[in-house]
LUMDREN-452103 format. One line per field, with one value per residue (C-alpha): residue number from 1; residue in one letter; x, z, y. Coordinates in steps of 0.5 Angstrom, whole numbers. Layout:
pos: NUM ... $
code: A ... $
xx: X ... $
zz: Z ... $
yy: Y ... $
This chain:
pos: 1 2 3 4 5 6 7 8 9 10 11 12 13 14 15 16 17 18 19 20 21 22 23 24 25 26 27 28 29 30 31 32 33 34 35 36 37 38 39 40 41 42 43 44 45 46 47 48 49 50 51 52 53 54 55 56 57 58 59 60 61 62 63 64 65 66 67 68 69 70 71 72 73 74 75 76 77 78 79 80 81 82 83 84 85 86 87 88 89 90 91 92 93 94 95 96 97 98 99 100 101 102 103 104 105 106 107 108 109 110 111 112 113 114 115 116 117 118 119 120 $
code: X X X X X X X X X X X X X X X X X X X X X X X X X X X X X X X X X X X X X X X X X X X X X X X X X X X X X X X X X X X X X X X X X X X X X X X X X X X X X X X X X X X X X X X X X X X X X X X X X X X X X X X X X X X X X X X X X X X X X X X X $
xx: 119 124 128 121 120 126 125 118 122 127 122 118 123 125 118 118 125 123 116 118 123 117 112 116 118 114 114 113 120 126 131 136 140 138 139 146 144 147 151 145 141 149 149 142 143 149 146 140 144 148 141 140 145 144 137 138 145 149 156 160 167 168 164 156 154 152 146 150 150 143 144 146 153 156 157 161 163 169 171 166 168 163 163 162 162 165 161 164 160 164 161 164 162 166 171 170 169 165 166 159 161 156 155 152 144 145 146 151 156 161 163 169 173 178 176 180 175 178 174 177 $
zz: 272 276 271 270 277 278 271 274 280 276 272 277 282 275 274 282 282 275 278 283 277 273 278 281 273 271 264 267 265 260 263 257 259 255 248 249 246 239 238 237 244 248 245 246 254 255 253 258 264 263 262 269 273 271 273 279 281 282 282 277 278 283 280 279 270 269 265 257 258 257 251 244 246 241 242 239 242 245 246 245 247 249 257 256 252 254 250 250 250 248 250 246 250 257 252 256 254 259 258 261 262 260 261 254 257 257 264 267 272 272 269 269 263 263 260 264 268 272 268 261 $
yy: 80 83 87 90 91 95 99 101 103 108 110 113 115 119 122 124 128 131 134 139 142 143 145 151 153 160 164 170 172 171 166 170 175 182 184 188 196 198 204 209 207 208 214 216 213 217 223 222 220 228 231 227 229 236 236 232 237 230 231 227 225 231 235 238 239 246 247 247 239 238 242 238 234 231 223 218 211 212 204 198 190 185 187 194 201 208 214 221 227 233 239 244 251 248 244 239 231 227 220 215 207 203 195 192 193 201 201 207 204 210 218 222 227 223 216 212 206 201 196 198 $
């Protein structure tokens, strides 16, 4: 009878700790990180974040985009691991190659002409 006692005694004290976790447990968001972008949408979201630093006049490694970076550049992926991509755009009426960093959710870190990131 004892043994029974104590193991009723576990068992709630188990469910009791338990209770609060699935009480304050909500679905309105994914627990899993995002799914990483493939080559096309890095490409894609490099060339939109130029687009986007020529309208908004910021300065880009020291220097403001001119008007040609919104036109048609051409983008490859310059290196690719499972932390980060590094896209070029090469402009080819300045003869100038911009290269944007992004973490593996399309999100833009940094910019610059030379390639050359810290976290590469």
């Amino acid at each position: 009878m004892r043994v029974m006692s104590k193991l009723i005694s576990v068992l709630g004290l188990s469910l009791s700790l338990l209770m609060p976790s699935l009480a304050l447990s909500h679905s309105d968001h994914d627990e899993r990180p995002g799914t990483p972008i493939n080559d096309k949408q890095a490409m894609e979201a490099a060339a939109e974040y130029a687009r986007s630093a020529v309208e908004k006049s910021e300065l880009v490694a020291g220097v403001a985009l001119d008007a040609s970076w919104q036109a048609e550049t051409e983008a490859k992926i310059h290196k690719k691991n499972i932390r980060y991509l590094i896209v070029s755009l090469y402009n080819a009426s300045q003869e100038k190659t911009l290269y944007v960093l992004l973490g593996p959710d399309g999100q833009v870190h940094d910019a610059n002409f030379d390639g050359a990131f810290e976290r590469s």
